[in-house]
NUVO-538541 format. One record per residue: residue number from 1; z negated, y, x of N, C-alpha, C in turn. Coordinates in nm, 4 decimals. Atoms other than C-alpha are relative to their C-alpha. Example, Ala and Ser with C-alpha at 12.3 -4.5 7.8 and 13.67 -1.06 7.14 Angstrom:
// NUVO-538541
(1, (0.0000, -0.1190, 0.0890), (-0.7800, -0.4500, 1.2300), (0.0000, 0.1200, 0.0900))
(2, (0.0060, -0.1190, -0.0820), (-0.7140, -0.1060, 1.3670), (-0.0730, 0.1090, -0.0770))
***
This chain:
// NUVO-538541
(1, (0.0029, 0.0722, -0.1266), (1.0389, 1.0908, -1.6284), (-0.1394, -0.0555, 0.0275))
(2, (0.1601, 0.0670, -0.0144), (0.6844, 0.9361, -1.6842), (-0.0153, -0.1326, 0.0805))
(3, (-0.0098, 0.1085, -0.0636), (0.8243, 0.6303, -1.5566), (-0.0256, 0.0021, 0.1705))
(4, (-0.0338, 0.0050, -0.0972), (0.8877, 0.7084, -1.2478), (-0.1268, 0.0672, 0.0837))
(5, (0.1457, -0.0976, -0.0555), (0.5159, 0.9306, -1.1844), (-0.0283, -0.1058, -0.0237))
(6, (0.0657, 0.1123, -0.0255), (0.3977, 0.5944, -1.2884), (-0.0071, -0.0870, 0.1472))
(7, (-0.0726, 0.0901, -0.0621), (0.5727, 0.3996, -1.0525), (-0.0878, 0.0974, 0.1674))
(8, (0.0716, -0.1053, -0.1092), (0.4541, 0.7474, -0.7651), (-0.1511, -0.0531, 0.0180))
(9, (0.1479, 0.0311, 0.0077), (0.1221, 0.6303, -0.8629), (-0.0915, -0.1666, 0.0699))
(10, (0.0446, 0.1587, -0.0242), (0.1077, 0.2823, -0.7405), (0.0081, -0.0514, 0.1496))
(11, (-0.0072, -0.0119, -0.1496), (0.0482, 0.1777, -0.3941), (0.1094, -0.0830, 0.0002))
(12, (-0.1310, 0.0860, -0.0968), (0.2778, -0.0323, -0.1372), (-0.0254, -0.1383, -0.1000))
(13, (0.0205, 0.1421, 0.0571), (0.1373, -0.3701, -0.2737), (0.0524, -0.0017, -0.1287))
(14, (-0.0004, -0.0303, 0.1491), (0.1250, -0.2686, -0.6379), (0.1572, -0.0256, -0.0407))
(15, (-0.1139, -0.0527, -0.0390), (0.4986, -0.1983, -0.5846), (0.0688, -0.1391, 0.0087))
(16, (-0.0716, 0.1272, -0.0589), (0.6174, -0.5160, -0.4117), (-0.0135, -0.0816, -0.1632))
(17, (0.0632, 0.1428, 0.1279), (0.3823, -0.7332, -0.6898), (0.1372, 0.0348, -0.1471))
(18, (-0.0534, -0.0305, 0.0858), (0.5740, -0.5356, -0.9587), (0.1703, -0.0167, 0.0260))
(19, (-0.1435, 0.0641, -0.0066), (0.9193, -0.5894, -0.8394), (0.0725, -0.1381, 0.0187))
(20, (0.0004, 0.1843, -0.0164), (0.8696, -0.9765, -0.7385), (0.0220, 0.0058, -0.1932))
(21, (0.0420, 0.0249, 0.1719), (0.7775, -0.9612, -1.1516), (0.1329, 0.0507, -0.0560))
(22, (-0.1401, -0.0422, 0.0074), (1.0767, -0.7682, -1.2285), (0.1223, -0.0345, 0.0205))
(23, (-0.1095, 0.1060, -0.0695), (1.3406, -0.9865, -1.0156), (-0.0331, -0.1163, -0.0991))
(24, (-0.0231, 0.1428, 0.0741), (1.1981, -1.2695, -1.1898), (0.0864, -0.0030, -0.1724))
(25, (-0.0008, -0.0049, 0.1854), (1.2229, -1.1064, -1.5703), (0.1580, -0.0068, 0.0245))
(26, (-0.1743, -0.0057, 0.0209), (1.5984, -1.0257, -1.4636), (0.1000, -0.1196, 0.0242))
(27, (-0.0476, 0.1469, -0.0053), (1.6562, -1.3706, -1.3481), (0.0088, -0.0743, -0.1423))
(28, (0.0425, 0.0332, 0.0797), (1.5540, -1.5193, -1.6549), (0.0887, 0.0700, -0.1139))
(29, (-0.0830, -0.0458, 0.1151), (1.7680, -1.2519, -1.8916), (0.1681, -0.0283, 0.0176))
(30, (-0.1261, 0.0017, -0.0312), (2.0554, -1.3310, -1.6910), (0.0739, -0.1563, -0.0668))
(31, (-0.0194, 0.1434, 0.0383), (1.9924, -1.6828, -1.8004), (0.0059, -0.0263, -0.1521))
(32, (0.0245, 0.0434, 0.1637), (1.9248, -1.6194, -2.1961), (0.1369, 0.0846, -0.0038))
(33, (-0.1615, -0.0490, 0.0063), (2.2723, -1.3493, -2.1636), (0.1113, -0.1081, 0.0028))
(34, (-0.0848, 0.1080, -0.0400), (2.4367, -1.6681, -2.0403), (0.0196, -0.1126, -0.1523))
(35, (-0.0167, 0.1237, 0.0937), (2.3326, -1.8969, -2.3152), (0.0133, 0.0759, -0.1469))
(36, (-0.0495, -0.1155, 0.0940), (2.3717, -1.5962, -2.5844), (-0.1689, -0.0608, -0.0729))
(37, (0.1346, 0.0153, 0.0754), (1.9902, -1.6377, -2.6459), (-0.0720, 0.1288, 0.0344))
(38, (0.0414, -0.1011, -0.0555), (1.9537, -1.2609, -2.5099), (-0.0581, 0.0972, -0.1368))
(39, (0.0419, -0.0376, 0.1167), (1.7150, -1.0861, -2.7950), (-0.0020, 0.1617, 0.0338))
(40, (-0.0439, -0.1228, -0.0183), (1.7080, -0.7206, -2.6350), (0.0839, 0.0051, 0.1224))
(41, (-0.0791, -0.0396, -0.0918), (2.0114, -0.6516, -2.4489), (0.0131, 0.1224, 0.0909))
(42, (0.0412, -0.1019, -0.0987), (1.8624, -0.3230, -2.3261), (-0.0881, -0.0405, 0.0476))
(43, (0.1354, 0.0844, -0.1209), (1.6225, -0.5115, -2.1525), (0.0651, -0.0077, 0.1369))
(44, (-0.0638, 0.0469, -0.1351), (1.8635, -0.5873, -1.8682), (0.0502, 0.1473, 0.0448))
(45, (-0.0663, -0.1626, -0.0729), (1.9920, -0.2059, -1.8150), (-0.1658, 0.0423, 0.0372))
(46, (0.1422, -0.0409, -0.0586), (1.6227, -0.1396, -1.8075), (-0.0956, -0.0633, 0.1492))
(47, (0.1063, 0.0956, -0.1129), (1.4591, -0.3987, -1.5783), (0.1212, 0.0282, 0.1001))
(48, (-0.0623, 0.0121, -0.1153), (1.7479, -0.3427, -1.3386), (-0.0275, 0.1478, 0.0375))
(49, (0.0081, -0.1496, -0.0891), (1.7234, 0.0499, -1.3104), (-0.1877, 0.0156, 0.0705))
(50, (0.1177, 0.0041, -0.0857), (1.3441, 0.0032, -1.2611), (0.0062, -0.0536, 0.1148))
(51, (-0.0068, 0.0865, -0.1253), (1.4222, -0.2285, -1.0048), (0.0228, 0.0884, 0.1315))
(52, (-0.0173, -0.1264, -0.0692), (1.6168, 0.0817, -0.8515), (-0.0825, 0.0870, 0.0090))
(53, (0.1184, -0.1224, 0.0386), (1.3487, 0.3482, -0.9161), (-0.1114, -0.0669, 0.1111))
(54, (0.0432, 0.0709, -0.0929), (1.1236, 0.0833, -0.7299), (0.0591, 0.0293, 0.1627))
(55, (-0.0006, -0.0457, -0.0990), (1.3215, 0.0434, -0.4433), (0.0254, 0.1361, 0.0877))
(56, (-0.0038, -0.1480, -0.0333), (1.3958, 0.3911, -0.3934), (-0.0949, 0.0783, 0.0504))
(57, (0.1127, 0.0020, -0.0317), (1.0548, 0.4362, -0.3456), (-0.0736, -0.0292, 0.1296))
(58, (-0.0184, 0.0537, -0.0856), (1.0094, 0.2463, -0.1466), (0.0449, 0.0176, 0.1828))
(59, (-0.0627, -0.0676, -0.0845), (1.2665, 0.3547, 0.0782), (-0.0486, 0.1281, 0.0675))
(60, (-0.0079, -0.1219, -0.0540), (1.1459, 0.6753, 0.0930), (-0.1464, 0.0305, 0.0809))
(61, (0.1711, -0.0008, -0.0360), (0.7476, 0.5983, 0.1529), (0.0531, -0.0537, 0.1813))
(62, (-0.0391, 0.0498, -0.1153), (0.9067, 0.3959, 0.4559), (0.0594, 0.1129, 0.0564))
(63, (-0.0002, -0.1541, -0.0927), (1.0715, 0.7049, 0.6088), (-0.0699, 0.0859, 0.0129))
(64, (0.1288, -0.0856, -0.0848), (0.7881, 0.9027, 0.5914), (-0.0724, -0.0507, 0.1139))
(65, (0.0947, 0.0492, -0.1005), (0.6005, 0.6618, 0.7620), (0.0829, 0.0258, 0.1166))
(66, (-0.0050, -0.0019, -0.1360), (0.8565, 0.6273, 1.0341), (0.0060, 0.1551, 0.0292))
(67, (0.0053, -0.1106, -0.0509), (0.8524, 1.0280, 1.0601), (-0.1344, 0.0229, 0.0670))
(68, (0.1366, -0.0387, -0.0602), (0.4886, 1.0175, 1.0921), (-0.0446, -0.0337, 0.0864))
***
């Protein structure tokens, strides 16, 4: 689960920047899947669960705050 202590490690910004980047890569595979120009097809199970792992994060930094 190194991924995801990575991901612990990165502030609010860091976070956003990296999932804007992420949305885009999955845009883009959705578009080479389409034209059957897709070269790793675990690329798209990957960049989407990060995406999750991200916002999850997310989510949860935001309820602390509103507890605090």
């Amino acid at each position: 689960m190194s991924k995801i202590d990575d991901l612990k490690a990165k502030t609010d910004d860091q976070l956003a920047e990296e999932l804007t980047q992420l949305k885009k890569e999955q845009f883009n595979l959705r578009f080479q899947a389409a034209t059957n120009q897709l070269e790793k097809p675990s690329r798209v199970r990957e960049v989407r669960r990060t995406i999750a792992r991200i916002k999850t994060l997310q989510s949860q930094r935001a309820a602390e705050a509103a507890k605090a």
